[in-house]
C-alpha positions as CSV (number, residue, x, y, z in Angstrom):
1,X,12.8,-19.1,-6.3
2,X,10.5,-20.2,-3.4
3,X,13.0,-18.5,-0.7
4,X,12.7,-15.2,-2.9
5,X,9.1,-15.3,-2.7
6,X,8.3,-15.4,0.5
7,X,11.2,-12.8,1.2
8,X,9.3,-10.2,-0.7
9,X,5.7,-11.2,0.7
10,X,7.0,-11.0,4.7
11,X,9.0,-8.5,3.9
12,X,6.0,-6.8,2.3
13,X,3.9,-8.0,5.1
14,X,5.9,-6.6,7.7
15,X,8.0,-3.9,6.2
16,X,9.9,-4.6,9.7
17,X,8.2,-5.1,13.3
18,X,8.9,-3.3,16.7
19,X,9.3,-5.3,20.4
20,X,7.7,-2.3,22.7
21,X,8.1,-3.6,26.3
22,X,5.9,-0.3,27.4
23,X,5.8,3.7,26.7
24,X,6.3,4.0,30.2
25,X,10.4,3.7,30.0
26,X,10.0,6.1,27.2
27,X,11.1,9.4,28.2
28,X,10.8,11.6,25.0
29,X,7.3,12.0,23.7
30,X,8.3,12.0,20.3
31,X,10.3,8.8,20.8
32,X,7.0,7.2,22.5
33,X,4.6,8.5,19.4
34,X,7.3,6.8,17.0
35,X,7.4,3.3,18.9
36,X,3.4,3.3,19.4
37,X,2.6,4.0,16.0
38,X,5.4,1.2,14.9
39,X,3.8,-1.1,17.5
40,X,0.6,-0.4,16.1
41,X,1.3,-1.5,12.9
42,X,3.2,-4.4,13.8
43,X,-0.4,-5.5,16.2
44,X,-2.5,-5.3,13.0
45,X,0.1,-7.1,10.3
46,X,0.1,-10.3,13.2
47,X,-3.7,-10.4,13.5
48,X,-4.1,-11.0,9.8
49,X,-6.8,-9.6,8.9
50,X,-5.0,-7.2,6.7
51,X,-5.9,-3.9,8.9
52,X,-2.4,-3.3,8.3
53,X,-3.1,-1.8,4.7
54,X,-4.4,1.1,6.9
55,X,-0.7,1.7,7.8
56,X,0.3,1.9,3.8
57,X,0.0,4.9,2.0
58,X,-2.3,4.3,-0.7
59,X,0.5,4.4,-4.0
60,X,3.8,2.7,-1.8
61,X,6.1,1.5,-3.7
62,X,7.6,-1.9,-2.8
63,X,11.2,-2.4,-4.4
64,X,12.4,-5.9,-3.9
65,X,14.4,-6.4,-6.9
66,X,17.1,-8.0,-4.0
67,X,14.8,-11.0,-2.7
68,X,11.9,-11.4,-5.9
69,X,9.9,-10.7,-8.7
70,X,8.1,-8.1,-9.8
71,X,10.7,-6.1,-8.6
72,X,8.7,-2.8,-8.4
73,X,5.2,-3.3,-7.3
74,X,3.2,0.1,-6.8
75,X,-0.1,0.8,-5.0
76,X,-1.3,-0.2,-2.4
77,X,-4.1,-2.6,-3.8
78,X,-1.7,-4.4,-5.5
79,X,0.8,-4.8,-2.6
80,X,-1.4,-6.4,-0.4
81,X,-2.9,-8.6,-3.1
82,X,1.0,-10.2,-3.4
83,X,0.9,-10.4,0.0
84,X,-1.9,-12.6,0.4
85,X,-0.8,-14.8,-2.4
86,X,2.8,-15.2,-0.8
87,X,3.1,-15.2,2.7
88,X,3.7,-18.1,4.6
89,X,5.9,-17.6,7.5
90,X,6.0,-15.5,11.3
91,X,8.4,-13.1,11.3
92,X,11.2,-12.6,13.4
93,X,12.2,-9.2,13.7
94,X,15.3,-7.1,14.6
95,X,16.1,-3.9,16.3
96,X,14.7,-1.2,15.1
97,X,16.4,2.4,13.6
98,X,14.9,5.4,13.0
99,X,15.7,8.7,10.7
100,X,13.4,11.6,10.4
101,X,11.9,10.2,7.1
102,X,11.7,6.6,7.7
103,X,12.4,3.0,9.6
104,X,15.3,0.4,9.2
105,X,15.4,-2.8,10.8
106,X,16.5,-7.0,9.8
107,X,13.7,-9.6,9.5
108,X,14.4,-13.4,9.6
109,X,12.2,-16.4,8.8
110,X,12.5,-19.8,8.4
111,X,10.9,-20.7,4.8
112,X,10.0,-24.2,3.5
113,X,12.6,-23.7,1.4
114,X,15.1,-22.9,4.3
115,X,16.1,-19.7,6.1
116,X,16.0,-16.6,4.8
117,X,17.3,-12.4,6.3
118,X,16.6,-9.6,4.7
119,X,16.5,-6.1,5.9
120,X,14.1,-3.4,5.1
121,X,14.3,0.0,5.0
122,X,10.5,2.1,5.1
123,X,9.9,5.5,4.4
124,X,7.1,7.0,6.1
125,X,5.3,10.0,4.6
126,X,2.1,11.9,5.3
127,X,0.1,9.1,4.1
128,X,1.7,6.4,6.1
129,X,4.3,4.0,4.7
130,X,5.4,5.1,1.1
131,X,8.3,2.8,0.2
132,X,9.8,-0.4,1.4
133,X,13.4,-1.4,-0.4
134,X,14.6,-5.0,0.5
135,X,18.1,-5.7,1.1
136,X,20.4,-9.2,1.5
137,X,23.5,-9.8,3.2
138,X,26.5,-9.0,1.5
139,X,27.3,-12.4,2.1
140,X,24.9,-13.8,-0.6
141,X,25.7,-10.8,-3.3
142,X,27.1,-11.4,-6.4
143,X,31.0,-11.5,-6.4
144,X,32.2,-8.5,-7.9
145,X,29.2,-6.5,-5.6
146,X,31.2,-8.4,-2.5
147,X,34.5,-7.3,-2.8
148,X,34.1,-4.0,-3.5
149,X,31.5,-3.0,-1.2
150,X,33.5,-4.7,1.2
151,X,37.3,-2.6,0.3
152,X,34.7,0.6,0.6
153,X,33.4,-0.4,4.2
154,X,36.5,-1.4,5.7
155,X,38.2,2.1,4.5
156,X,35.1,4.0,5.6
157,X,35.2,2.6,9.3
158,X,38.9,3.1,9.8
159,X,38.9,6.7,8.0
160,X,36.1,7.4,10.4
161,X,37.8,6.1,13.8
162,X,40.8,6.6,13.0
163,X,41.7,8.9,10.2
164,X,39.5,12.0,9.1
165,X,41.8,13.0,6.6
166,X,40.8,9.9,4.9
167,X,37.5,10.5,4.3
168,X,37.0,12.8,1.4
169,X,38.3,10.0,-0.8
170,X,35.2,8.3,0.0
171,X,32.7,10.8,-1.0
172,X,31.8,12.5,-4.2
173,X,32.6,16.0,-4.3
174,X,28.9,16.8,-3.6
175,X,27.8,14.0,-1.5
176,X,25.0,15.0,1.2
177,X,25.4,13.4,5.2
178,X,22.2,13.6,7.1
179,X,21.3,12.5,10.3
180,X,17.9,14.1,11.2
181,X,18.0,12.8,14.9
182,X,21.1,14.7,15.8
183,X,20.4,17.9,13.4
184,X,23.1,17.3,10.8
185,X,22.7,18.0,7.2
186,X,25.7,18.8,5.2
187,X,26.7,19.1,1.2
188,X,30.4,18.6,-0.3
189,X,33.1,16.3,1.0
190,X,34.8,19.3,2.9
191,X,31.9,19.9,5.0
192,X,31.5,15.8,5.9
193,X,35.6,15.8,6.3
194,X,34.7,18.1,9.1
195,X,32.3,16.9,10.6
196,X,34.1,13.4,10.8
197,X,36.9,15.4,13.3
198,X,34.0,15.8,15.7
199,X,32.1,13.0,14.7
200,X,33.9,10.0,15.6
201,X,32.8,6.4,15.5
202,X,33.4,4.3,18.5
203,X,34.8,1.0,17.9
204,X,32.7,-0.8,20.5
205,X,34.7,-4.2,20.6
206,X,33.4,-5.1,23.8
207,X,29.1,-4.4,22.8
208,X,27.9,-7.7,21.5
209,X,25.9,-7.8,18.2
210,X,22.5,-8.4,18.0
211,X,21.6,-11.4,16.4
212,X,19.7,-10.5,13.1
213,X,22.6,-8.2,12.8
214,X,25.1,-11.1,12.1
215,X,25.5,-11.0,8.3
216,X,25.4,-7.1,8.2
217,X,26.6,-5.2,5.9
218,X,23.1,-5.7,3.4
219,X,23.0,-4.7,0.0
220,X,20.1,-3.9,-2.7
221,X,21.3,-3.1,-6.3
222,X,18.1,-1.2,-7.7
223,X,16.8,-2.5,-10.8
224,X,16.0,0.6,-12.8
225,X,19.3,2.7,-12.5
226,X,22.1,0.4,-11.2
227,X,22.5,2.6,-8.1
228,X,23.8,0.3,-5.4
229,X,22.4,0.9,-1.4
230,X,24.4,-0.4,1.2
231,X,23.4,-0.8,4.9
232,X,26.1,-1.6,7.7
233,X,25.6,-1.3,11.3
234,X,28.0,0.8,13.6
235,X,28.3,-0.3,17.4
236,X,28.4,2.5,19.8
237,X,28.1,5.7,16.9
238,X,25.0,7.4,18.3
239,X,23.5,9.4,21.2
240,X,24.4,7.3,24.7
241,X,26.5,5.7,22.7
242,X,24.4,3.6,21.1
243,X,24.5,1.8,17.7
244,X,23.9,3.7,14.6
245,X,22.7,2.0,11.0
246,X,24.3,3.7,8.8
247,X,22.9,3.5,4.6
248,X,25.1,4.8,1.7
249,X,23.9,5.1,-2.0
250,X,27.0,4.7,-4.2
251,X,27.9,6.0,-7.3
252,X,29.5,3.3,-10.3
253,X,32.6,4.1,-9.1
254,X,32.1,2.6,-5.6
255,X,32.2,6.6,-4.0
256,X,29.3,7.7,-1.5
257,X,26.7,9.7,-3.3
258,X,24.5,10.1,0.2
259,X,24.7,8.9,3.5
260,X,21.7,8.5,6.0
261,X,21.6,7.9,9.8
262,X,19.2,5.6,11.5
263,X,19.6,5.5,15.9
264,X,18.2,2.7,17.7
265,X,14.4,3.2,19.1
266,X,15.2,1.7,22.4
267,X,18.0,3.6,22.9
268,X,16.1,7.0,21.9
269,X,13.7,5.9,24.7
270,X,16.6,6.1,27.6
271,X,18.5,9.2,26.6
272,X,17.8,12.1,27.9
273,X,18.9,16.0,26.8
274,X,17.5,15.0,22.7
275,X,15.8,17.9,20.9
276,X,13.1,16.2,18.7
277,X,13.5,16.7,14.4
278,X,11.8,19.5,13.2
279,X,10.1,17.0,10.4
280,X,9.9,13.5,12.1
281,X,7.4,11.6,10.2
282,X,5.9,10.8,13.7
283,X,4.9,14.3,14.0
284,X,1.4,14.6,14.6
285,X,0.8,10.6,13.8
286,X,-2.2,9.0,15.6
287,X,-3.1,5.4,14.9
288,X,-4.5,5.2,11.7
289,X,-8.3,6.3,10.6
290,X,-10.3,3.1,9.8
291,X,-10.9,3.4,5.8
292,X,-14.5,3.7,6.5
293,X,-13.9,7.0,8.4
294,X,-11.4,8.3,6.3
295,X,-13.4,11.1,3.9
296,X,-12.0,11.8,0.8
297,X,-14.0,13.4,-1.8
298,X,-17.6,14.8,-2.3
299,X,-19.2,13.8,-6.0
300,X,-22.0,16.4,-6.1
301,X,-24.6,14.4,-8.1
302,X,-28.5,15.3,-10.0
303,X,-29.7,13.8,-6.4
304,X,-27.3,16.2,-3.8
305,X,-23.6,15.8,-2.6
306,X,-22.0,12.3,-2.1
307,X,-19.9,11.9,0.4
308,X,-16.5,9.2,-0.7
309,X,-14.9,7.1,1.9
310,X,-11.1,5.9,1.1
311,X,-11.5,7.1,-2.4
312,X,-9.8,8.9,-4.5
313,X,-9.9,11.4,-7.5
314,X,-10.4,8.7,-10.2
315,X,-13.3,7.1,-7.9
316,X,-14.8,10.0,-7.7
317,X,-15.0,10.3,-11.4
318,X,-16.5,6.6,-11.6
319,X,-19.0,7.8,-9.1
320,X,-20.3,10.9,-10.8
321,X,-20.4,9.2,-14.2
322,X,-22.5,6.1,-12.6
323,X,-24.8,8.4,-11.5
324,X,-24.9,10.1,-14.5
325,X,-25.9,6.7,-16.6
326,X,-29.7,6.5,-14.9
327,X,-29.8,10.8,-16.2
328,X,-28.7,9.7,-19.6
329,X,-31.3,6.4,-19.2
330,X,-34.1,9.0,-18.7
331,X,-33.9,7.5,-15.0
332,X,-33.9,9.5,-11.5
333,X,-31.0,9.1,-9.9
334,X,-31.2,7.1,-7.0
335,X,-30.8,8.8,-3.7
336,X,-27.2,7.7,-2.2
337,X,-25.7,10.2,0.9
338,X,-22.3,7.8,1.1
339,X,-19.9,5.4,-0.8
340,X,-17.4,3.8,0.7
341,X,-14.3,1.3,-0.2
342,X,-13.3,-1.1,2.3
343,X,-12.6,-4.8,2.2
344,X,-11.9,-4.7,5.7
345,X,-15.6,-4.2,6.2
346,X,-16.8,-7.5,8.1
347,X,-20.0,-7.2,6.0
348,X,-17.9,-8.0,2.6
349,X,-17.4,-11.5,4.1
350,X,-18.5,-13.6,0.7
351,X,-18.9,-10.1,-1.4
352,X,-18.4,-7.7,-3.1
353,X,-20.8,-4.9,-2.1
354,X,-23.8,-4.1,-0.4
355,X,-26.6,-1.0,-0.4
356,X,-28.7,0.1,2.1
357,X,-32.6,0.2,0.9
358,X,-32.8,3.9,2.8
359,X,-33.5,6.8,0.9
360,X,-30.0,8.5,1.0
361,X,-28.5,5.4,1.2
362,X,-24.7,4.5,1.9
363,X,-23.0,2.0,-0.6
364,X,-20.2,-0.2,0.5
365,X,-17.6,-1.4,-2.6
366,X,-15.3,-3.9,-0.8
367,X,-12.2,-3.2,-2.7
368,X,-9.5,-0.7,-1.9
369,X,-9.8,1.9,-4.3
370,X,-5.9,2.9,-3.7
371,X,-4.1,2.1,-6.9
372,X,-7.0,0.4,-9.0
373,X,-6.2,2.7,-12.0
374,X,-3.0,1.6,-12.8
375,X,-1.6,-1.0,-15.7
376,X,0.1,-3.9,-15.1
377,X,3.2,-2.3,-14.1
378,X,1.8,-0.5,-11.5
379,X,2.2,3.0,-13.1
380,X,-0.8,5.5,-13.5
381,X,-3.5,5.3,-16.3
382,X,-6.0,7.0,-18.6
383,X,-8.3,4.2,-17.7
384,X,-10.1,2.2,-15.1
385,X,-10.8,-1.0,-14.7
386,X,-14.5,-2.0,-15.6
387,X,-14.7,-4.8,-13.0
388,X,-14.9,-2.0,-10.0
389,X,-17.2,0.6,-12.4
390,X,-19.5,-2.2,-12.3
391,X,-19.1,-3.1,-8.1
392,X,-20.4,0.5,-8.1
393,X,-23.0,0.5,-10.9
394,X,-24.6,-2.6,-9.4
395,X,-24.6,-1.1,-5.8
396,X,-26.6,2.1,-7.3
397,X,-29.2,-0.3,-9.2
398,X,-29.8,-2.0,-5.6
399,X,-30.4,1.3,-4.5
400,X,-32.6,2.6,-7.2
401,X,-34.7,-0.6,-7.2
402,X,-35.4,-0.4,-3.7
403,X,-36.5,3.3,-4.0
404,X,-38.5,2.6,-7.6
405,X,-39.4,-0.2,-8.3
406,X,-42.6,-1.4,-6.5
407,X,-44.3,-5.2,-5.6
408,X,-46.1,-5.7,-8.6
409,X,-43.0,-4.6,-11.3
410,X,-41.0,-7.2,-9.4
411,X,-42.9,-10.4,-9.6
412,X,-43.6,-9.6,-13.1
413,X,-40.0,-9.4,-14.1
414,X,-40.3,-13.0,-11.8
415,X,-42.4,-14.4,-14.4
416,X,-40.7,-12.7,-17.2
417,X,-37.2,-14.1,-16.2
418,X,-38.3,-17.6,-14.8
419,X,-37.6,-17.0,-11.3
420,X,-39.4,-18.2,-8.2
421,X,-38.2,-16.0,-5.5
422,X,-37.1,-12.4,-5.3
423,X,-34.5,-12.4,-2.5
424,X,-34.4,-15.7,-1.2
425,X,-31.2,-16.6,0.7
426,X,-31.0,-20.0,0.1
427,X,-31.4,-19.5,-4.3
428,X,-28.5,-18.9,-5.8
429,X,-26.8,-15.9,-6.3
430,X,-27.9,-15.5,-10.3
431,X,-31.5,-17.1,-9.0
432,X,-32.4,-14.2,-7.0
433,X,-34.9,-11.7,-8.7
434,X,-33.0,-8.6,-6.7
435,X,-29.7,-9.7,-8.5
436,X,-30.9,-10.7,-11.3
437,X,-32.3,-7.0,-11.7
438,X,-29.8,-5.0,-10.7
439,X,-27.4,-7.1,-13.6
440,X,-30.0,-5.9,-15.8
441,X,-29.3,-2.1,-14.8
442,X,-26.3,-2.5,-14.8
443,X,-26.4,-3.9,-18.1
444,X,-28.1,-1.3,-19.6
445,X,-26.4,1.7,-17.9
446,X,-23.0,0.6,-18.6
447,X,-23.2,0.6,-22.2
448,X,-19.9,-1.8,-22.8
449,X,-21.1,-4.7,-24.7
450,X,-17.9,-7.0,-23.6
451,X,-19.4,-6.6,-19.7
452,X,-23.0,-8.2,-20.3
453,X,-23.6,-9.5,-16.7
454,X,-22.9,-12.6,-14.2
455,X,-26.1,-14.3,-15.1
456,X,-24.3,-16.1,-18.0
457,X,-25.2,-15.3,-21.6
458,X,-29.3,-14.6,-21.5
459,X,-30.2,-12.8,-24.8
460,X,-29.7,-9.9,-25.2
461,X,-33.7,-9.5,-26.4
462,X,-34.8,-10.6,-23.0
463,X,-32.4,-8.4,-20.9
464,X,-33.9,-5.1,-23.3
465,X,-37.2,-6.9,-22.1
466,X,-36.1,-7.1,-18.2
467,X,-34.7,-3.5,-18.5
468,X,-37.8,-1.9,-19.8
469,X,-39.9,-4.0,-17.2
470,X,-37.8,-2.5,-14.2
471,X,-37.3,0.9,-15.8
472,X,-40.0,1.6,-18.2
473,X,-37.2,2.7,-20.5
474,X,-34.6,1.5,-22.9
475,X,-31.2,0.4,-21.9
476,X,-28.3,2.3,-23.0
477,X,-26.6,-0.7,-24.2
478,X,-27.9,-2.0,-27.7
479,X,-28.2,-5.3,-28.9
480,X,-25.5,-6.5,-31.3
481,X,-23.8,-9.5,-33.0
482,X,-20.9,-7.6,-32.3
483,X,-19.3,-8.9,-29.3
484,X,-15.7,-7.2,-28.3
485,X,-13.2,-9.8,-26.9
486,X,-11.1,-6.9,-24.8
487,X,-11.4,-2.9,-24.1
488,X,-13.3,-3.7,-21.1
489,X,-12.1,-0.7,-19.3
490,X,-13.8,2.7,-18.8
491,X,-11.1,5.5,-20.5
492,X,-11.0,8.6,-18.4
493,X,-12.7,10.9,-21.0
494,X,-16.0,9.0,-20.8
495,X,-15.7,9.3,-16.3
């Protein structure tokens, strides 16, 4: 299971890779914008630092059922979190294809466990990359997926070289052909059957194979439905002659259900006479925003608007209703202009967060909001983990401490507490009066008796004690014997 392992994590970590010797030799803007944005993303994955999540769209779906478990993993939080825990190994990587919608190309790695080749297939959307599927040579498929995968192939190239008036017995009635590069979109067998009298496939005997292409066909059997996605590569099939990867979706019955067209990048870049796709995803693709840069949302809060960074409707919610607590506290709301989510931040190196003391002050959360609200399956919730709520919570009591709470309130709640130092670097984290305040706000705002704080388990009576100290008022959070082993999530109708 190693070997499957580290297949999904560099396939994940890669979703493919592109060799660009230069947009020089490209002639085709379109082509160039494709290869640099590729190249791009292929730059940050190697430097690993994980600036390639900005590539991701924030819910992809990674489908690996071929190569690992979890077969499905959605968001992408969660995909680069597997990615951490997996990866091992350099990638090589193979030629790469292109479609109007997406990316195809072999990776190969040599595993502790021994070597392993798979080939993924990316779609690219507005967000960036939405999907990656995972595919194995045929060579290592089960038996019965072998030989008849194989039977369909071999009657599929010879009806398409040699015999068009074989190829409606490949298709369903309404299978769809499209090959975005060249223009082509057809419906129904008839309409493919004609196109393959036009449309013929070069045999190419003499055009060696590239290497990673060796154990083509590939073959991914997805998980949910059955539906089996087969990849084979076609010498000589495209513009100039060049080689085409071809992907088919089949039916139970072994009959194409759709058919899509991927052309080789490099030989895009030398043609010459190509009209560019009306809906390339590389239309109108720059290199990727840094997440602090990327605005997505405004909270309008008691204090005045509040700008969100790489957030996201459901963060926006846990924004608003932080801000809310201090109103419902009897508290004003401290002052905060911006809050952004990025762990790429080099400031989050050894935690979690950090507030300016500015009035108007911007709060950094260094998680990736993308995907946070989901359950263990990866699919969309109701709720929110509590864990983040309180990254945010605790930023905001930094911020309202530094705005209210003067000299004299602090060195009392010092001597209340036991503490010798406010905010001394070389305490520990949970011996530092500044932390061990803003726990106690947060504490009291978050009113989710399962949370308590990080400072251990001080009671209950003394954190009431610390709160009013800091505040002047009472926490929203009441003492109890009652102490809830799970629920520690924030349901939507309380955001």
């Amino acid at each position: 299971m190693l070997v499957a392992a580290v297949a999904f994590a560099l396939g994940l970590s890669g979703c493919g890779a592109l060799e660009v010797t230069g947009p020089e030799g490209l002639r085709h803007g379109w082509v160039e914008q494709a290869a640099v944005w590729v190249a791009g993303y292929d730059a940050a994955f190697d430097a690993g630092s994980g600036e390639h999540a900005l590539f991701l769209a924030p819910d992809v779906v990674i489908d690996a059922g071929a190569v690992a478990e979890p077969e499905h993993i959605v968001g992408r939080a969660r995909a680069l979190r597997v990615q951490r825990e997996v990866y091992e190994r350099p990638v090589q990587r193979g030629e790469v294809f292109i479609s109007g919608s997406g990316v195809v190309r072999t990776e190969a790695w040599t595993s502790l466990a021994g070597a392993v080749e798979v080939l993924v297939s990316m779609t690219i959307g507005d967000d960036g990359i939405s999907g990656c599927e995972y595919a194995v040579p045929l060579s290592s498929a089960p038996d019965e997926d072998r030989a008849g995968v194989a039977g369909l192939l071999s009657s599929y190239e010879q009806a398409w070289r040699l015999d068009a008036g074989a190829v409606p017995s490949l298709y369903r009635p309404h299978a769809v052909l499209t090959d975005s590069i060249r223009g082509i979109d057809v419906v129904g067998a008839d309409a493919i059957t004609g196109l393959a009298t036009t449309d013929v496939l070069h045999a190419g005997a003499n055009s060696p194979r590239p290497a990673l292409a060796a154990a083509t066909p590939y073959i991914h059997r997805d998980g949910s439905d059955g539906a089996v996605h087969v990849w084979t590569l076609q010498h000589g099939a495209g513009p100039c002659a060049a080689d085409t990867m071809v992907a088919v979706e089949l039916d139970s019955s072994g009959l194409i259900l759709r058919e899509h067209r991927y052309h080789a990048l490099n030989a895009l870049a030398s043609c010459t006479g190509l009209r560019e796709p009306d809906d390339g995803w590389w239309v109108g693709r720059d290199a990727p925003q840094a997440f602090s840069d990327r605005v997505t949302g405004t909270v309008h809060g008691p204090a005045g608007p509040v700008e969100i960074r790489n957030g996201g409707p459901g963060w926006e919610r846990v924004v608003g209703w932080s801000l809310d607590q201090f109103t419902r506290a009897g508290l004003p709301v401290p002052e905060v202009s911006v809050v952004v989510f990025d762990p790429l931040d080099p400031r989050c190196t050894g935690r979690y967060g950090l507030a300016s003391s500015t009035p108007n002050a911007t709060v950094l959360i260094c998680v990736d909001a993308a995907g946070l609200n989901r359950n263990s399956s990866g699919h969309p919730t109701d709720t929110v983990p509590l864990w983040p709520t309180r990254l945010v919570l605790h930023e905001f009591a930094h911020v309202w401490i530094d705005q209210h709470v003067d000299a004299p309130t602090r060195d009392q709640l010092l001597e209340e507490v036991g503490l010798a130092s406010w905010d001394d670097p070389t305490s520990a984290w949970d011996q530092r009066g500044t932390e061990w305040a803003a726990e106690t706000i947060t504490w009291g705002l978050i009113d989710r008796v399962c949370t308590l704080t990080t400072l251990g388990t001080p009671p209950c009576q003394r954190l009431t004690e610390a709160f009013h100290t800091l505040t002047g008022a009472q926490p929203l959070t009441a003492c109890t014997a009652s102490r809830p082993t799970s629920g520690c999530f924030l349901p939507s109708s309380r955001l």
